[in-house]
C-alpha positions in Angstrom: 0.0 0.0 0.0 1.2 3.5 -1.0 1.9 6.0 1.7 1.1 10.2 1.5 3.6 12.6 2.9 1.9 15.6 2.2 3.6 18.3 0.6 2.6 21.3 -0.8 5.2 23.8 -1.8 6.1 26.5 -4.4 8.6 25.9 -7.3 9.8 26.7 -10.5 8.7 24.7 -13.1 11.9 22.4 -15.0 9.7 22.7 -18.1 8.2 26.2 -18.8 9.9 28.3 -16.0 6.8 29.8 -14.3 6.7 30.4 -10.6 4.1 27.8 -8.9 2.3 28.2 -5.9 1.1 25.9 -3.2 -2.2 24.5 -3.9 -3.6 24.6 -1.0 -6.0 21.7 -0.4 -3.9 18.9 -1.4 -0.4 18.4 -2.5 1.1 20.5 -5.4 2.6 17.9 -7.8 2.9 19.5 -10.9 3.4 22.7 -13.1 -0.6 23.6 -13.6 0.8 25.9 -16.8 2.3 23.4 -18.7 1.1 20.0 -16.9 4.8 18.6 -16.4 5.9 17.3 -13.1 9.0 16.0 -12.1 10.1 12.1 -10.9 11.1 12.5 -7.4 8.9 10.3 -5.1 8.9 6.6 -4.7 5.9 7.0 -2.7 4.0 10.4 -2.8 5.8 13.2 -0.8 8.7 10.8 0.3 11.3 12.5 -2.4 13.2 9.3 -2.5 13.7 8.7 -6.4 16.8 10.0 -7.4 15.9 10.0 -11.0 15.0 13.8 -11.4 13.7 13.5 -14.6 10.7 15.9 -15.8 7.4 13.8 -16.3 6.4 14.6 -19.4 2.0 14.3 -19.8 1.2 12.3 -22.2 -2.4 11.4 -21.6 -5.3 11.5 -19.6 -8.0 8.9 -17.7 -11.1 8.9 -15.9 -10.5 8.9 -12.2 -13.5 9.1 -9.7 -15.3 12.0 -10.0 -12.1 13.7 -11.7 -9.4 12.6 -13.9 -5.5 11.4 -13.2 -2.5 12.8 -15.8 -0.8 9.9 -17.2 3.2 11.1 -17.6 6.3 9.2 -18.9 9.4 10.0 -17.4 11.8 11.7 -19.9 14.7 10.1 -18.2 14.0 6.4 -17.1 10.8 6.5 -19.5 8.7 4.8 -16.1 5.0 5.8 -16.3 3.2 7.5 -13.3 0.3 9.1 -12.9 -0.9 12.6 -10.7 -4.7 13.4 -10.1 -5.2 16.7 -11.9 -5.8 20.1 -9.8 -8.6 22.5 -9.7 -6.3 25.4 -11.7 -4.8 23.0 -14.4 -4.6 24.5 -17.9 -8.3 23.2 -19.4 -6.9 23.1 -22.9 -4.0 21.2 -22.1 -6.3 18.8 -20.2 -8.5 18.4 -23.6 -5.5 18.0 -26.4 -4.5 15.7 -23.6 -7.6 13.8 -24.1 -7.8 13.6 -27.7 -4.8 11.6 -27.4 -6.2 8.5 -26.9 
């Protein structure tokens, strides 16, 4: 069973280079600009990969009441998927979804 260190903190996005803020109600996992994250948790919010590599999104699925953002690592080309925030980019979201 996966464990949840919450974090939520501010960074600069690897991919696009805009400032992000917490989010507030959950953890902040990725850039909501641009949709990238980056591949640093073994577990979420343990920051015990030391891969590093930016998680590039490359699709979308249904998820609840919500949807997850399928990623491939650039680096180590693993798979993972985040739940998508509130303040994602919408557009990205869709061309995301007309993917599959």
């Amino acid at each position: 069973m996966k464990t949840f260190n919450m974090i939520d903190e501010a960074f600069k996005c690897e991919n696009c280079n805009k400032d992000v803020g917490k989010l507030k109600y959950t953890a902040r996992d990725h850039c909501p600009y641009c949709l990238y994250s980056k591949h640093v948790d073994i577990n979420p919010g343990d920051r015990k990969n030391d891969c590093n590599g930016l998680l590039q999104p490359i699709g979308i699925e249904k998820f609840k009441d919500t949807y997850k953002i399928i990623y491939q690592c650039e680096k180590c080309k693993k798979l993972h998927k985040n739940i998508m925030s509130k303040d994602d980019n919408m557009n990205l979201i869709i061309e995301l979804s007309k993917i599959q």
